[in-house]
C-alpha positions, 0 to 999 in steps of 0.5 A: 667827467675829463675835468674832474680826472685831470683835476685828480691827476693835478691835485696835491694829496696830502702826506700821500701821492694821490695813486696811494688814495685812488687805489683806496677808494679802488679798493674798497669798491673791489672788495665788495665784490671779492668778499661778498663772495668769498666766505660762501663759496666753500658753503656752496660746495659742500652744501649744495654741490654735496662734496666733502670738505676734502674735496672742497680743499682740493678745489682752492688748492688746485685754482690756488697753485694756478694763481700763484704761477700766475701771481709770480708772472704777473709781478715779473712782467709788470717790470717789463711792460708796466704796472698799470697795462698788467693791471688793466688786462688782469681787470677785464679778464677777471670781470669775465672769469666771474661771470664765467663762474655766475653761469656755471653755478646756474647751470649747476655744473658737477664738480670738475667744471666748477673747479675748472672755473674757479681755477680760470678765476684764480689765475687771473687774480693771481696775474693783477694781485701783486700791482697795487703793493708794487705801486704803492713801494714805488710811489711812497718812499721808506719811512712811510710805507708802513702807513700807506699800506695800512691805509690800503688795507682800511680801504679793503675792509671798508668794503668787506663790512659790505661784503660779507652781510651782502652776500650772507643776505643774498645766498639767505634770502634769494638762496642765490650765490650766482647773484653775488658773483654777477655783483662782483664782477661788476664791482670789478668793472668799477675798479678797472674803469677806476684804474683805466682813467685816474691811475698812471704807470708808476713804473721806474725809468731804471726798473729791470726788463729782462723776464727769465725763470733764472731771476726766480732762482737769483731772488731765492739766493736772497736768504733774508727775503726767502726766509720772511716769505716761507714763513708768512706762507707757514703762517697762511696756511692756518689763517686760511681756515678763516675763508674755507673752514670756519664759514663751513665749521659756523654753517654746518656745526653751529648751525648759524644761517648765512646771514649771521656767517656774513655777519661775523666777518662783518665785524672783522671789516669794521674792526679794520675800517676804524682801527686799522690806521692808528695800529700801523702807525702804532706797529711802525716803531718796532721791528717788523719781524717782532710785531709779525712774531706777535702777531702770529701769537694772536693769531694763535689765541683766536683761532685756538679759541673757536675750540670752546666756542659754540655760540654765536657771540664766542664766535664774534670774540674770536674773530675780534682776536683774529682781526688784531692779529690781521691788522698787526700782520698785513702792513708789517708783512708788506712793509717788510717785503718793500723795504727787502725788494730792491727798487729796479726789481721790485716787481719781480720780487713781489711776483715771487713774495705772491708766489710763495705767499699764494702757495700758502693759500693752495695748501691751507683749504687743502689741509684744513678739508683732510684735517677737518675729515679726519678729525671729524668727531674731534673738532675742538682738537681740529682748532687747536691743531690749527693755532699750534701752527701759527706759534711755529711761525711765531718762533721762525719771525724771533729768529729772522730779528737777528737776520734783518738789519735794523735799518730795513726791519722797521719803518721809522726811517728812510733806507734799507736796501730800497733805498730812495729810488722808491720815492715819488716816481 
């Protein structure tokens, strides 16, 4: 076993520095776990624990908000202490939350507990998320970045083909949804002992140490920065109706089975898996906030679309729509934020970009349940309210093209505010 890890740690990796490819083949073996469950959650609740979708919302906005506190401290203190030590305890930390939360779903606790643990969970994911794309801006110099996250992201919905079917057929047939998060935390597991042994540090020998609440403000006065994360979380807080409110919206009106809900977001990792790649490297020679905007306008075409969707198949064709406008978002969005960040602060400015971004994510379940509850005898008006969202985000990326420089705004050369002392630490 020493031999084959010395032998990863001494081996040349392609275009890529081998931290991009294990933090791949990590990914996919942590996605599993994260979407396995992560589609069922919100069916559990409304379903089995018999709270309205409201309440549902209220229960991923408050875990939510704790995790994006979290998120922001977590990029901060990884540019102190070190991305992989920050990674290592937000890993183990997070195999017990999701044991935590196994038990608490046997032993059928009320509401307020479940929300109290599904917080615990949040917090902790929120403290390790930011890592990866840290060490992915430290170790692959601009001009590539682009590819290395799209390769990442291929990594993750290789997983969430497995996931989602995974899940569906165990809450269908053993109608057991603690079962997927006792899978998950061992998933996590295989991912920490996966980062314990094959990552190192990437952290840069120049990397600012101070942690104080003043750099939150000085990162805030960075106007180009501020605004590309405003809008990325405007346009989370629809996208996030994909997780709390079209599972539920499947299960409960369209009366679709658990399996065939793991099905649909299914089709989303496959889609991801094979074209993914090709579509980075394809977005890579336009502007970054130009191919954001359009994906914010496919965005809006496909979750319009499950207005007049009532069929399984229609519903296939929506998320095949959604999932382009994924694979166009993610590696722009990140790809952009690295080359804004600059290189001795780049943690802190993914802890705040997770932040915001996180915050996005709180009030999305939130505003999806009152909006679902209030639009209760109009659903289709529900998903068009929902896609009008995403052109509002369309309109604020247009406008940032003329902020951005050119140099940073796209991926085809090497430059931008990072400079070059994100190359291979």
């Amino acid at each position: 076993m020493s031999r084959l890890i010395q032998r990863l740690r001494n081996k040349k990796w392609s275009i890529y520095d081998r931290q991009v490819w294990i933090l791949f083949a990590g990914t996919i073996i942590n996605t599993v776990g994260g979407t396995m469950v992560m589609p069922f959650m919100s069916i559990y609740m409304y379903t089995q624990m018999d709270v309205s979708m409201t309440m549902v919302g209220l229960a991923f906005f408050i875990g939510t908000v704790m995790g994006a506190v979290a998120s922001c401290v977590g990029g901060m203190v990884c540019d102190r202490f070190g991305r992989k030590s920050i990674f290592i305890a937000g890993l183990t930390m997070q195999v017990a939350a999701l044991l935590l939360i196994s038990v608490a779903i046997d032993a059928k606790v009320s509401y307020w507990p479940m929300v109290a643990v599904l917080a615990i969970g949040q917090i902790i994911d929120g403290l390790y998320r930011p890592v990866p794309d840290i060490m992915i801006a430290d170790v692959v110099e601009p001009g590539r970045r682009i590819g290395a996250y799209g390769l990442i992201r291929v990594g993750g919905n290789i997983g969430a083909v497995i996931g989602p079917v995974l899940g569906g057929a165990l809450a269908l047939v053993a109608m057991s949804y603690s079962s997927m998060f006792y899978i998950a935390a061992l998933t996590t597991l295989v991912f920490l002992l996966v980062v314990i042994y094959w990552l190192r540090d990437t952290k840069p020998s120049d990397t600012c140490n101070t942690v104080r609440l003043k750099e939150i403000a000085r990162i805030a006065g960075d106007r180009p920065f501020l605004l590309v994360c405003l809008i990325i979380m405007l346009l989370i807080i629809p996208y996030s109706q994909m997780y709390a409110l079209m599972s539920v919206y499947c299960n409960a009106y369209l009366g679709m089975n658990t399996l065939e809900v793991g099905g649909i977001f299914a089709v989303s990792g496959i889609m991801v898996a094979i074209f993914q790649f090709p579509i980075t490297m394809l977005i890579g020679r336009y502007r970054m906030t130009s191919m954001l905007a359009l994906a914010s306008l496919v965005f809006a075409l496909g979750f319009g679309l499950v207005a007049v969707s009532a069929t399984l198949a229609m519903m296939y064709l929506c998320m095949v729509i959604i999932t382009i406008a994924e694979m166009i978002w993610v590696p722009s969005d990140s790809t952009l934020k690295a080359n804004l960040a600059p290189a001795d602060r780049r943690g802190q400015y993914f802890g705040f970009a997770g932040l915001v971004s996180a915050t996005g994510y709180a009030i999305g379940p939130l505003f999806g349940g009152v909006l679902k509850d209030t639009l209760n005898s109009n659903v289709p008006f529900m998903w068009v309210a929902i896609g009008a969202i995403f052109l509002v985000s369309m309109a604020g990326f247009l406008l940032l093209t003329r902020m951005i420089p050119a140099a940073t705004n796209n991926d085809r050369r090497t430059g931008g505010r990072s400079g070059l002392a994100a190359g291979n630490a």
